[in-house]
C-alpha positions in Angstrom: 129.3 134.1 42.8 128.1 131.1 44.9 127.5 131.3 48.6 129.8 129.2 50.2 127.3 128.3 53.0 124.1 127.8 50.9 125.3 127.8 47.5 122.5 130.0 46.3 123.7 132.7 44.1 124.8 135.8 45.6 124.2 139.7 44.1 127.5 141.6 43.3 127.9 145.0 44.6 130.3 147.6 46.8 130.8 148.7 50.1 131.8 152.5 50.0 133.7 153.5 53.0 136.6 155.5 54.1 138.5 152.8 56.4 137.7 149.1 56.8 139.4 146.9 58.9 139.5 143.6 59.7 140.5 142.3 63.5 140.4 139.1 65.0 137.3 138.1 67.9 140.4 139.0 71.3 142.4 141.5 69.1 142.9 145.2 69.2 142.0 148.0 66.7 145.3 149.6 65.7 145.7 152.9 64.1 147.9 151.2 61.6 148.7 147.3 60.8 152.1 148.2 58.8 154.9 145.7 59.8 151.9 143.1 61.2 151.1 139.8 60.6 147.8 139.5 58.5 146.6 137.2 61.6 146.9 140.3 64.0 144.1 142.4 61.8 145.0 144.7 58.4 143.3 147.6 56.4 141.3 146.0 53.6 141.2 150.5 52.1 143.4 152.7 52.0 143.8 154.0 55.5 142.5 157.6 54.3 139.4 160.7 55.6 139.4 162.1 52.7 138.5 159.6 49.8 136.7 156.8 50.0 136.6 153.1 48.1 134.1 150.9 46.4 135.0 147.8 48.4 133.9 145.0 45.8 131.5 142.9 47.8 129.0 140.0 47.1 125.4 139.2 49.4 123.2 136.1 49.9 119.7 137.2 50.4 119.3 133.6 51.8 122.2 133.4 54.4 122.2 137.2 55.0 126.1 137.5 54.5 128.5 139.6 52.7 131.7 138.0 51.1 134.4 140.8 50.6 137.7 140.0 48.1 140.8 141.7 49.5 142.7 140.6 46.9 141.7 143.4 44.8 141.5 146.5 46.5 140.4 149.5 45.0 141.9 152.9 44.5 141.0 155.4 46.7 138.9 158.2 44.8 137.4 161.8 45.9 134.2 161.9 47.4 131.0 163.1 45.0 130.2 166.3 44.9 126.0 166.6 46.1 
């Protein structure tokens, strides 16, 4: 992928997490989004503790920023026995 601010070429990996959220700079953190506008902040996961996703993600060594595709998300899966 490109960076869209320096248009070097970015490195493609994940983001494993439980819960990510997006909300806007004055908004507030919600326990849910169901039912709200996508301008009023949304779960990018699956709002779930007990798995986690691989939250495809791509960075720019150069710019220092990390480009996230919500389009796709993944399935939740079990965490890794260690």
């Amino acid at each position: 992928m490109i960076c869209p601010k320096c248009r070097g070429e970015m490195l493609e990996g994940y983001i494993p997490t439980q819960i990510l959220r997006w909300v806007p700079k004055y908004g507030r953190a919600r326990l849910s989004h169901k039912g709200r506008p996508p301008e009023e902040g949304f779960c990018i996961t699956a709002n779930t503790v007990l798995r986690y996703s691989n939250i495809p993600a791509w960075f720019c060594r150069e710019c220092d920023i990390i480009l996230i595709d919500r389009k796709e998300p993944p399935a939740p899966q079990e965490w890794p026995e260690w």
